[in-house]
Backbone as a ProteinNet text record, in pm:
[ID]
protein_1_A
[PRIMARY]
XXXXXXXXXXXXXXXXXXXXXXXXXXXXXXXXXXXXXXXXXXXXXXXXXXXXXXXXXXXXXXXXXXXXXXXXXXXXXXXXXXXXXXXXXXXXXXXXXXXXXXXXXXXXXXXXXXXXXXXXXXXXXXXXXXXXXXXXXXXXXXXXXXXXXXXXXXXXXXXXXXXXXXXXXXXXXXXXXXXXXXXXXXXXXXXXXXXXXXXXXXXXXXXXXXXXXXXXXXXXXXXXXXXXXXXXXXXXX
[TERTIARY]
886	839.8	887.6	923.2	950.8	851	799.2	642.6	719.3	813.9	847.2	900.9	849.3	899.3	1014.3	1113.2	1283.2	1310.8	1213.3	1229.5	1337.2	1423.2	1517.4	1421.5	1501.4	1426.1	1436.3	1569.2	1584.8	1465.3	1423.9	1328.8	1201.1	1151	1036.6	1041	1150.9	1170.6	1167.1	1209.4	1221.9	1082.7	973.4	859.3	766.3	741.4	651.7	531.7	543.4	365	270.8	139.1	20.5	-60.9	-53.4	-101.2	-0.5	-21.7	44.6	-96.2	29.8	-94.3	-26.1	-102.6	-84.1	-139.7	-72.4	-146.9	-151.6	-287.4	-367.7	-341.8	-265.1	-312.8	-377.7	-309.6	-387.3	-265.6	-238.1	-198.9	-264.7	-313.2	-406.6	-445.1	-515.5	-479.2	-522.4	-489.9	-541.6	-536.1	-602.6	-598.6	-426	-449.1	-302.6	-179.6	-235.3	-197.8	-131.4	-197.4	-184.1	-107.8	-20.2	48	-15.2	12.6	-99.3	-73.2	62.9	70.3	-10.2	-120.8	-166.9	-184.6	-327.7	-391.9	-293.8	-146	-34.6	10.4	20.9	120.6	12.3	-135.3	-216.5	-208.4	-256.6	-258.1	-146.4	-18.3	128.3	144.9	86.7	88.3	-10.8	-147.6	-193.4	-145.2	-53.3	-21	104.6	169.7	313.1	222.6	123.4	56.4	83.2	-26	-85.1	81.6	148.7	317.2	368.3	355.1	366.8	321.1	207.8	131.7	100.2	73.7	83.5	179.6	186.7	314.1	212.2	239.3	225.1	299.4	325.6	435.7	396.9	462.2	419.7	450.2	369.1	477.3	447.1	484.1	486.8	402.8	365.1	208.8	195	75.3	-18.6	1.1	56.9	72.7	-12.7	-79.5	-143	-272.9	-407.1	-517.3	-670	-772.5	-907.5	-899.6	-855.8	-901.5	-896.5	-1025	-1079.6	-1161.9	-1201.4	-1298.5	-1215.3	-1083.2	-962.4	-907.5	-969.5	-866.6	-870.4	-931	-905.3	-826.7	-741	-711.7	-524.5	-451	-320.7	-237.1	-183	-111.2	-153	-304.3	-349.5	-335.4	-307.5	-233.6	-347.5	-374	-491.9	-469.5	-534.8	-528.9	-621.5	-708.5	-803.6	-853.6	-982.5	-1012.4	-948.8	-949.6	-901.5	-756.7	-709.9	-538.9	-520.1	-596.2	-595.9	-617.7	-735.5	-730.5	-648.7	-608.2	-500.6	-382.6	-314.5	-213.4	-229.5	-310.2	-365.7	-368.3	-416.2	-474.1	-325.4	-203.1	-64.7	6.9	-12.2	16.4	-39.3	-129.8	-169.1	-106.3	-121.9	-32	88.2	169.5	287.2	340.9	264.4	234.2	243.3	118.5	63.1	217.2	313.8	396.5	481.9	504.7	601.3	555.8	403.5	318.9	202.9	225.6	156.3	7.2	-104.9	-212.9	-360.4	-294.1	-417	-345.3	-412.7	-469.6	-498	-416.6	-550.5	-503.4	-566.7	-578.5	-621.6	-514.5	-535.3	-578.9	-713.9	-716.2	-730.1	-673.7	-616.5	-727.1	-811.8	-840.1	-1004.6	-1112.1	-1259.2	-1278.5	-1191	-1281.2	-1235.8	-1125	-1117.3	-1227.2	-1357.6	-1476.1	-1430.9	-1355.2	-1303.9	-1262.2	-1184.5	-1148.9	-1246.7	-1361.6	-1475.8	-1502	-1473.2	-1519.9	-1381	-1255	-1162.5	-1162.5	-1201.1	-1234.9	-1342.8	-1499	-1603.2	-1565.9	-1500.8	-1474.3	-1357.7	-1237.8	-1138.7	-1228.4	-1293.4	-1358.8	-1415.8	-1505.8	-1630.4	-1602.3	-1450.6	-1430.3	-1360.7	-1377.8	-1323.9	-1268.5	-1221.7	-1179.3	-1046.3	-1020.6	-857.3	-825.6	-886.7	-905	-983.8	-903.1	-1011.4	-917.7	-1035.6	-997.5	-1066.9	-919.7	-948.4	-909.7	-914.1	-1003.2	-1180.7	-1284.9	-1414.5	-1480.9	-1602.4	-1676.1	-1690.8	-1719.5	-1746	-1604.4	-1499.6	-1385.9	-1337.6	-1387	-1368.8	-1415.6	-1535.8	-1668.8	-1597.2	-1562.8	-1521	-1402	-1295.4	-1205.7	-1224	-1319.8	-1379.7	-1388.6	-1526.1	-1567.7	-1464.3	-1374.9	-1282.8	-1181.9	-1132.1	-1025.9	-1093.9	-1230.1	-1295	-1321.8	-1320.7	-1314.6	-1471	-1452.9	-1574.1	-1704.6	-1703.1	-1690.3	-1723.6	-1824.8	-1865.7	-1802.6	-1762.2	-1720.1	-1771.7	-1941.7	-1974.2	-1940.7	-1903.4	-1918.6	-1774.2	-1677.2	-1529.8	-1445.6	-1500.2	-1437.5	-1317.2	-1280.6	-1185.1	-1033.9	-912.4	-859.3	-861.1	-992.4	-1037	-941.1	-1048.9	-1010.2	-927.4	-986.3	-927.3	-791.8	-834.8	-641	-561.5	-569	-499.2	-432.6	-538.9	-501.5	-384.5	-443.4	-317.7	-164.3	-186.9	-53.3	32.6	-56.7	-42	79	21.7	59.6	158.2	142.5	242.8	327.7	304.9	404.1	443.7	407.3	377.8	474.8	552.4	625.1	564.5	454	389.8	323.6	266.7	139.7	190.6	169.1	168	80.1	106.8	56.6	-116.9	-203.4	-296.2	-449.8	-391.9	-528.2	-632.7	-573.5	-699	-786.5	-778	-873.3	-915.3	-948.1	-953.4	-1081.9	-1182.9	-1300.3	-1356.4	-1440	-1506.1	-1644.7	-1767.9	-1885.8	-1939.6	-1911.3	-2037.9	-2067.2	-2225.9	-2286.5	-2333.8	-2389.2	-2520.7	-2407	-2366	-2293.2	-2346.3	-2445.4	-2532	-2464.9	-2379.8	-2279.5	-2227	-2120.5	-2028.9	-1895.9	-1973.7	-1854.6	-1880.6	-2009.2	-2039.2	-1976.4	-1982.2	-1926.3	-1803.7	-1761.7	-1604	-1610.2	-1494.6	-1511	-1521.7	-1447.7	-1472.3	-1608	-1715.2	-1835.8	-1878	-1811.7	-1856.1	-1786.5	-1637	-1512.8	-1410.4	-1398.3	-1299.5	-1157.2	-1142.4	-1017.8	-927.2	-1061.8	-1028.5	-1073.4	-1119.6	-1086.3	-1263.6	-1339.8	-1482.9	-1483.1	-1450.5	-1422.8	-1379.2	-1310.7	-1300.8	-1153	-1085.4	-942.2	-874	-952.1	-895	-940.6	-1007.3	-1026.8	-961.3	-852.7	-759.7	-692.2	-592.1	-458.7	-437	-277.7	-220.7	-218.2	-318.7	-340.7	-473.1	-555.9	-673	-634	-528.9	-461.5	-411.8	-333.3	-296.6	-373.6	-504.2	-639.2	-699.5	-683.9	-759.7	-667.3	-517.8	-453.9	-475.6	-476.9	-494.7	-592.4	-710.3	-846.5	-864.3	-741.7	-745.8	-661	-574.6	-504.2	-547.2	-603.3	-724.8	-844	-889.7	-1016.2	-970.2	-856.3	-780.9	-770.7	-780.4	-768.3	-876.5	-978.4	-1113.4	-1061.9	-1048.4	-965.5	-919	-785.9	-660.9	-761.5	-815.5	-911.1	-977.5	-1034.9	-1126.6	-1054.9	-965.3	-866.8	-781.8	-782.3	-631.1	-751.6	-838.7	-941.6	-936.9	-930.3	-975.7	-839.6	-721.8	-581.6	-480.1
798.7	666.6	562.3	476.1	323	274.9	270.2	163.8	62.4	6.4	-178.6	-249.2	-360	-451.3	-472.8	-492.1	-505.8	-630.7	-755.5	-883.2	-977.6	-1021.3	-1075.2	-1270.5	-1298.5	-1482	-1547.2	-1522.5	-1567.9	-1523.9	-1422.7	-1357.9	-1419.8	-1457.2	-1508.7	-1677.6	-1745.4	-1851.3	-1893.7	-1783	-1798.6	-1752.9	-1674.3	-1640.9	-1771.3	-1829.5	-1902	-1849	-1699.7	-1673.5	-1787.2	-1774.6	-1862.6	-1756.5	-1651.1	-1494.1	-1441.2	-1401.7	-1276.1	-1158.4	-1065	-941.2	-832.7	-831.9	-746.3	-622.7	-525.2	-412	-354.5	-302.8	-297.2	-89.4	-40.9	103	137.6	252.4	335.2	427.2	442.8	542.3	664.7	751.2	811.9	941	1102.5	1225.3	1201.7	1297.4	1315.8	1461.5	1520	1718.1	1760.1	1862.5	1940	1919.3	1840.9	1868.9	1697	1611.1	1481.5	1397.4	1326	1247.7	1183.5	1129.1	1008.4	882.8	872.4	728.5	731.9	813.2	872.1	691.1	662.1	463.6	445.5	412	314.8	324	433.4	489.1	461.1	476.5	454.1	312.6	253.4	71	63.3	79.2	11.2	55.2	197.7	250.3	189.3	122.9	-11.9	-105.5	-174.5	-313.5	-287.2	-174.9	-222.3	-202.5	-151.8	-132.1	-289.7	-307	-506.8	-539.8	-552.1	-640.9	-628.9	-468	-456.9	-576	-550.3	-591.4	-764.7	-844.8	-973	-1021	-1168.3	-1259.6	-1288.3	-1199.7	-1207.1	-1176.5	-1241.1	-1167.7	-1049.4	-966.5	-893.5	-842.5	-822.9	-821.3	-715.2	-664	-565.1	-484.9	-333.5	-322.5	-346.6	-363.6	-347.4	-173.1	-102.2	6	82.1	11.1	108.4	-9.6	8.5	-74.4	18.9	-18.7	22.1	173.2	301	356.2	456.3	470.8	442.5	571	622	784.3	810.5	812.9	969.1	932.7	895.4	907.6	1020.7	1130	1278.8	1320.6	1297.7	1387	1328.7	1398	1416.3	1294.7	1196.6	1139.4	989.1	1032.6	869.3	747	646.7	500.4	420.5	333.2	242.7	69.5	-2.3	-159.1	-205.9	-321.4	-339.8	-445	-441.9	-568.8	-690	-733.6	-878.9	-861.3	-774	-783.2	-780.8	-671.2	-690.7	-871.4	-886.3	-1008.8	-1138.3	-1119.2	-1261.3	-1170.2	-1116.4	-1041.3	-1140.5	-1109.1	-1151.8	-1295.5	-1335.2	-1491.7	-1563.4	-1480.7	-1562.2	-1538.1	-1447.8	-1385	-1551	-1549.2	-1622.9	-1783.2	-1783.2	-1982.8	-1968.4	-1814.3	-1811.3	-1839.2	-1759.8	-1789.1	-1980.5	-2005.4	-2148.2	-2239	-2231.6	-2301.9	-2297.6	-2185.1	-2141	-2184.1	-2277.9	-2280.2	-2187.4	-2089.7	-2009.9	-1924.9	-2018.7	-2039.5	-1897.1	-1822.8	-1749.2	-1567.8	-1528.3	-1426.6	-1276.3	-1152.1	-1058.5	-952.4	-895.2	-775	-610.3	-545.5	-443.6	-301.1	-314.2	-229.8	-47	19.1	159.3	219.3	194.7	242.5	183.3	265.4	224.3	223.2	255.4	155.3	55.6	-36.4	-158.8	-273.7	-219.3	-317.2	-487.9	-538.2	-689	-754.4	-669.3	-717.4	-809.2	-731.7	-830.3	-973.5	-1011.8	-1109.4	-1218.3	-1157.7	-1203.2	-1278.4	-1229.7	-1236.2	-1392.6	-1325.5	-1439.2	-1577.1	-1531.9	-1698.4	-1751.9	-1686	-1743.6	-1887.7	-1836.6	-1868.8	-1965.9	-2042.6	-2126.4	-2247.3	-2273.1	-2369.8	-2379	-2238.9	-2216.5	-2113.8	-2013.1	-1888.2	-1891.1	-1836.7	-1817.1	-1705.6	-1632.8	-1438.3	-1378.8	-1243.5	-1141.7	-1004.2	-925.3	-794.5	-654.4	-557.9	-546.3	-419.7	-252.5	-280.2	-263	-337.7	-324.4	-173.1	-170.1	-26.3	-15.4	-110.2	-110.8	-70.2	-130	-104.8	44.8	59	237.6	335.1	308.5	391.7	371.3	266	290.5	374.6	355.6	416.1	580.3	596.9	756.8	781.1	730.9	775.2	809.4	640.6	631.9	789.6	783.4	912.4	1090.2	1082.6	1171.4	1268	1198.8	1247.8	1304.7	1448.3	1551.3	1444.6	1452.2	1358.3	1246.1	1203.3	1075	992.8	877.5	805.1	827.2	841.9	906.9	1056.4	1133.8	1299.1	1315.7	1248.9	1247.3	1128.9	1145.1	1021.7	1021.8	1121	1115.6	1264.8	1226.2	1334.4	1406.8	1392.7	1468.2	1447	1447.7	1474.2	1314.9	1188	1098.4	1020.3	1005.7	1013.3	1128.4	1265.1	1399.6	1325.3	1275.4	1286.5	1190.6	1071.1	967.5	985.8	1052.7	1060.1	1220.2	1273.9	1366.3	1306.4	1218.9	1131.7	1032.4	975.2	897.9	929.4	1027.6	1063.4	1185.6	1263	1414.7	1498.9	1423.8	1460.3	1417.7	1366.4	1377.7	1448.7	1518.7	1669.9	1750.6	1789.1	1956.1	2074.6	2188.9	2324.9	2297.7	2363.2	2358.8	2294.4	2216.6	2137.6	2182.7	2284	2376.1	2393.2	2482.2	2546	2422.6	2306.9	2246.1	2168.2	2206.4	2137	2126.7	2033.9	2028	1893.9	1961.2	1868	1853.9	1682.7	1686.7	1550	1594.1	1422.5	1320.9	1411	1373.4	1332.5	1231.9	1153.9	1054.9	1012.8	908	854.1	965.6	865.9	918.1	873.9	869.7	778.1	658.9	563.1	563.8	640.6	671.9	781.6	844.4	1008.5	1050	988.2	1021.2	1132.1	1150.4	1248.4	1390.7	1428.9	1550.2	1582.5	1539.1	1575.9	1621.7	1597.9	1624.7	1678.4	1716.7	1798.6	1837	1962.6	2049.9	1983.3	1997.3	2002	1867.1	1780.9	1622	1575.3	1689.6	1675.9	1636.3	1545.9	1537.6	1478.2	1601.2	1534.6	1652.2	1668.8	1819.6	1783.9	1828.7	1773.3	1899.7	2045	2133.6	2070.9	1965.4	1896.5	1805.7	1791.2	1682.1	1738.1	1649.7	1648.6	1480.1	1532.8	1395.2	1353.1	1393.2	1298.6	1246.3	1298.5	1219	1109.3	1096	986.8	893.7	907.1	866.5	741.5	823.7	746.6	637.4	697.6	606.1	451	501.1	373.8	292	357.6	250.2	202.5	279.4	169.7	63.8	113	-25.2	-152.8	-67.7	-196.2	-323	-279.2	-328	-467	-353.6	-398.1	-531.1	-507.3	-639.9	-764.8	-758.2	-880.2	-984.3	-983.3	-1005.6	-1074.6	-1028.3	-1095.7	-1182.9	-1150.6	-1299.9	-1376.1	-1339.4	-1486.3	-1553.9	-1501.2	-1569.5	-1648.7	-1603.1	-1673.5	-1796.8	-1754.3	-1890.8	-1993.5	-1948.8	-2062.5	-2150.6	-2223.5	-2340.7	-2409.9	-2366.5	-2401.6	-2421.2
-1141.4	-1101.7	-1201.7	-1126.6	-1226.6	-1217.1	-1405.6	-1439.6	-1464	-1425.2	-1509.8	-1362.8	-1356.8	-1252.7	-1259.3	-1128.1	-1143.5	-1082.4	-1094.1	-985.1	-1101	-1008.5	-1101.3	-1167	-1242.3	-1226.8	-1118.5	-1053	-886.2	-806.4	-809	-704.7	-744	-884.7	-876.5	-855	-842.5	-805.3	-654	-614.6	-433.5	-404.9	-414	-400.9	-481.5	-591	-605.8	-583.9	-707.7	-708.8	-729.3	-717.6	-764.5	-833.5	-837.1	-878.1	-959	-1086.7	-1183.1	-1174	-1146.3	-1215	-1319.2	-1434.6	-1516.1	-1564	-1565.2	-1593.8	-1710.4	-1733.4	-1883.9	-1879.9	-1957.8	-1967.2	-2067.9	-2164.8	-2246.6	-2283.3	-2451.8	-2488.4	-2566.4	-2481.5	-2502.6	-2427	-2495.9	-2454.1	-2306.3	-2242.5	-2090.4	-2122.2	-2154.4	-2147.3	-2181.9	-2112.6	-2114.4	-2057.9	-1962.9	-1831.7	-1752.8	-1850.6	-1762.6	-1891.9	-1888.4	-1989.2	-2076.3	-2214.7	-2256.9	-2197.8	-2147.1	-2085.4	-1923.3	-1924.3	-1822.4	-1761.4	-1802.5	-1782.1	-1737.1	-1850.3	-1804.1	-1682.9	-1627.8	-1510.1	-1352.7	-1407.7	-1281.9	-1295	-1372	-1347.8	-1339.2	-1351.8	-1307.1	-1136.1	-1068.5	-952.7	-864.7	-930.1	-861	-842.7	-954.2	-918.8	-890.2	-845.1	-765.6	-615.9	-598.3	-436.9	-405.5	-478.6	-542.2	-445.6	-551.7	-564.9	-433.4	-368.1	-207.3	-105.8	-126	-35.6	-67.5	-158.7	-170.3	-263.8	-224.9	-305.5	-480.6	-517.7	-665.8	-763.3	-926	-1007.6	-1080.6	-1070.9	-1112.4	-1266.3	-1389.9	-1500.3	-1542.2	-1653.8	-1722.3	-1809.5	-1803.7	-1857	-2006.7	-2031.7	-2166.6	-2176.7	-2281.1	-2269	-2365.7	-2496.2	-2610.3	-2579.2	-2548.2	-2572	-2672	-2602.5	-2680.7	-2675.9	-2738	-2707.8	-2844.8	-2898.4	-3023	-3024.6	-2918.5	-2906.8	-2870.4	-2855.7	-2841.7	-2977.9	-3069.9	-3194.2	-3237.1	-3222.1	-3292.8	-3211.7	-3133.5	-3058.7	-3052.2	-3082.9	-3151.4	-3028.1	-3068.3	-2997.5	-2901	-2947.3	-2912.3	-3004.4	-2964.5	-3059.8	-3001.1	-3040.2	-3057.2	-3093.1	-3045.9	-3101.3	-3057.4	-3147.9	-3142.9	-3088	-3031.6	-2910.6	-2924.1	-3081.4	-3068.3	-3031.1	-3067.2	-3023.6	-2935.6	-2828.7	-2687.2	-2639.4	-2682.1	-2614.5	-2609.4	-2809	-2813.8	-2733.7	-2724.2	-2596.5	-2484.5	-2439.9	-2311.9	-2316.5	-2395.8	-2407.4	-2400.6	-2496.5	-2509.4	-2360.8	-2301.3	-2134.2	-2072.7	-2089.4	-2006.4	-2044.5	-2159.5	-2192.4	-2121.3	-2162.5	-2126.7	-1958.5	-1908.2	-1718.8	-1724.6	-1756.3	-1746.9	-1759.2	-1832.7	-1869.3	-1779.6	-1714.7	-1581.2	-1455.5	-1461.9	-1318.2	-1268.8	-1320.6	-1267.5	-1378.2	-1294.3	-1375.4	-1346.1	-1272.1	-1197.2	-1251.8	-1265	-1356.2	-1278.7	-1234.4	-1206.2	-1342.5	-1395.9	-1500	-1413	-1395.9	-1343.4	-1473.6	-1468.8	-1563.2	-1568.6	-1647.2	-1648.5	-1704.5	-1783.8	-1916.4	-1923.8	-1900.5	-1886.4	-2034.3	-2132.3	-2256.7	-2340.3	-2244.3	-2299.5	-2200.6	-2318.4	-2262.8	-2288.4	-2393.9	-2411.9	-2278.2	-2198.6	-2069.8	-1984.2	-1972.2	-1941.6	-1967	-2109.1	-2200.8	-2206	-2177.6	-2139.8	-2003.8	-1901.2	-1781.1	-1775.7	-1808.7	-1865.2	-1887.1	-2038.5	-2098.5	-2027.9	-1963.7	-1890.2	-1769.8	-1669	-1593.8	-1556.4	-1692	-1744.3	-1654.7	-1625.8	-1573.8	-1406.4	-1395.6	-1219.1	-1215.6	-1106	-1120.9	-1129.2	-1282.1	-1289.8	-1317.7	-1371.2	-1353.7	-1348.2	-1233.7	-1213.4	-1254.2	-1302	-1353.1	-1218.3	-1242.5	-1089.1	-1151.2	-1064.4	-980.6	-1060.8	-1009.1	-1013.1	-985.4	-1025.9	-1023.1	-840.2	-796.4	-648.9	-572.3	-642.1	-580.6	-598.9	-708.3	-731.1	-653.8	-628.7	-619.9	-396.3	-367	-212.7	-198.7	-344.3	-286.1	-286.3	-381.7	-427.7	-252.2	-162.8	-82.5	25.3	62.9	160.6	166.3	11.7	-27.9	-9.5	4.7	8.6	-93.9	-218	-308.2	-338.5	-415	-397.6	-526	-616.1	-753.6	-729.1	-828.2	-860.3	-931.2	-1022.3	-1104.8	-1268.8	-1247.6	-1376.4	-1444.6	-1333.3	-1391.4	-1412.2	-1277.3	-1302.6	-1432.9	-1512.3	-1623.1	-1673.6	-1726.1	-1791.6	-1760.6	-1716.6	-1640.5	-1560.1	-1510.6	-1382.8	-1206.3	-1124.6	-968.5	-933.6	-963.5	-930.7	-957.7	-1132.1	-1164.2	-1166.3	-1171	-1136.3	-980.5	-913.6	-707	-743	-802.7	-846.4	-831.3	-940.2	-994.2	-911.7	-884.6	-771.8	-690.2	-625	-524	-585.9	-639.8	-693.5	-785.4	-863	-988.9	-996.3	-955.6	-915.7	-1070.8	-1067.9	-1211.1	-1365.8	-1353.7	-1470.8	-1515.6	-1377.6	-1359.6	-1412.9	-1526.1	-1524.1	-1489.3	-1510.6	-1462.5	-1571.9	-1522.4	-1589.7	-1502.1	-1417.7	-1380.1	-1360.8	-1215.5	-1151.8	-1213.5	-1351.5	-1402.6	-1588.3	-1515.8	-1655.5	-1629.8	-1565.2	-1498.9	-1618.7	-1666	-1801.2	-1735.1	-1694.9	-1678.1	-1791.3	-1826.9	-1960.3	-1883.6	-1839.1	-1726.3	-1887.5	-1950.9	-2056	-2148.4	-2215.2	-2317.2	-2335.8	-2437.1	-2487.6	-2623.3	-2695.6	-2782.7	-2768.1	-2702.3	-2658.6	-2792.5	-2795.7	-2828.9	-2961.9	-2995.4	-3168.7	-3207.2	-3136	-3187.6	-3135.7	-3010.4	-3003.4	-2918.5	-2799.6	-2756.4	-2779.6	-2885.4	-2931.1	-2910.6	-2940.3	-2940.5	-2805.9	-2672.8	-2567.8	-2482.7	-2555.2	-2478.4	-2626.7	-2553	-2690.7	-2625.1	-2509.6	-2376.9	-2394.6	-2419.5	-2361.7	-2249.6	-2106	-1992.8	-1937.2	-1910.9	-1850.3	-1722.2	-1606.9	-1461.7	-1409.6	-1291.8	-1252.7	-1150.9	-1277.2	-1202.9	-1101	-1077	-994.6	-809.2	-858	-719.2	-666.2	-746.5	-681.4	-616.6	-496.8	-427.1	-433.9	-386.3	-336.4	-205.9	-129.3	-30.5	-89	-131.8	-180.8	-253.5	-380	-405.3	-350.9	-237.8	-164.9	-56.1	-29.4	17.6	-25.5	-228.4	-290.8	-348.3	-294.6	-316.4	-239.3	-77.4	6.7	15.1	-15.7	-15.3	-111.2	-211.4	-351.4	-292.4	-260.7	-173	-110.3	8	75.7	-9.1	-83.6	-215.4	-236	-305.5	-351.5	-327.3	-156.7	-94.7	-126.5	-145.3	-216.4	-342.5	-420	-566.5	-540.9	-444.3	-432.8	-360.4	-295.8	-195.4	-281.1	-391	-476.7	-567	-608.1	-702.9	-654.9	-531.1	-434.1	-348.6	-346.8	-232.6	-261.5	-344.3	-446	-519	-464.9	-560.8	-442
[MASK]
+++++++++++++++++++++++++++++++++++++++++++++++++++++++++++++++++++++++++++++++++++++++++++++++++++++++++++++++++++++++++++++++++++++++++++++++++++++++++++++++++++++++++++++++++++++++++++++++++++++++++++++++++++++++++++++++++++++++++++++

């Protein structure tokens, strides 16, 4: 799979987004079995859906962000909220100068919590970004895709990004999944103690339950989801 957009300057000139979307990953373990650029490759496989389906620019991912409880674990790289955010914050002047003032953040990676606060203070003065997809948007595409798994028990490498990239990358999967189920529901520190404390593997989700048609499902219901975002963002501009 190609994670980098190939739109020439001509192409974003003849289109005239009013929408950039950027995608936020994670360099960081995924078990045995799933890449560390695991985040990067699902949020870039959302927002080329995104890039399909509406006139938006699409740019290039955030590839190393928050991820600070896989630091024991060999090969995760890290940067810290504020960097994430001034990133983001210069993304965004940079857009602004080209015209294009509206914002979505496709995020990869459930523990760059700053995203939120990025999102928040952007706002104060009218909607100019949204960070996508949402827990609601997740939690439909879980059902729509038929996925066995909840959002809380499947967290990390499990059934939903395994189906992913299944489906979309199939060459990132390696051998191993089936048997890499690891339930830990109960994680109360979590973000104190780091995962180790609650997986030897890496793996808390039950990735022998994926396929790529279930992936497949859960793109198109993100797809879909989306439309919601751009409406909220373009109503008013």
């Amino acid at each position: 799979m190609n994670l980098l957009p190939t739109a020439t300057s001509t192409d974003v000139q003849e289109l005239q987004p009013r929408v950039a979307v950027l995608p936020v990953g994670s360099f960081e373990q995924h078990g045995k079995y799933l890449p560390l650029v695991t985040d990067t490759a699902i949020a870039c496989v959302i927002a080329h859906e995104i890039a399909a389906a509406y006139p938006v620019h699409l740019l290039p991912p955030i590839t190393a962000s928050c991820s600070h409880e896989h630091a024991a674990f060999p090969g995760t790289v890290s940067i810290s909220a504020r960097t994430l955010y001034a990133v983001i914050d210069d993304i965004r002047t940079s857009l602004a100068r080209s015209g294009i003032h509206k914002l979505v953040i496709v995020n990869g990676h459930g523990g760059n919590y700053v995203l939120s606060n990025v999102v928040q203070e952007a706002n104060v003065d009218g909607p100019v970004v949204s960070l996508f997809p949402l827990g609601l948007d997740w939690d439909r595409a879980r059902e729509y895709g038929g996925l066995e798994s909840d959002r809380h028990a499947d967290m990390h490498a499990g059934e939903i990004e395994t189906s992913i990239l299944l489906h979309a990358a199939p060459e990132l999967v390696r051998e191993g999944y089936d048997d890499a189920d690891h339930d830990s529901w109960q994680r109360p520190f979590l973000l104190v103690q780091g995962m180790t404390e609650y997986t030897r593997s890496g793996v808390i989700g039950f990735p022998s339950l994926a396929t790529a048609e279930k992936g497949k499902a859960v793109l198109e219901s993100l797809r879909s989801s989306f439309s919601a975002h751009f409406d909220v963002l373009c109503r008013l501009s």
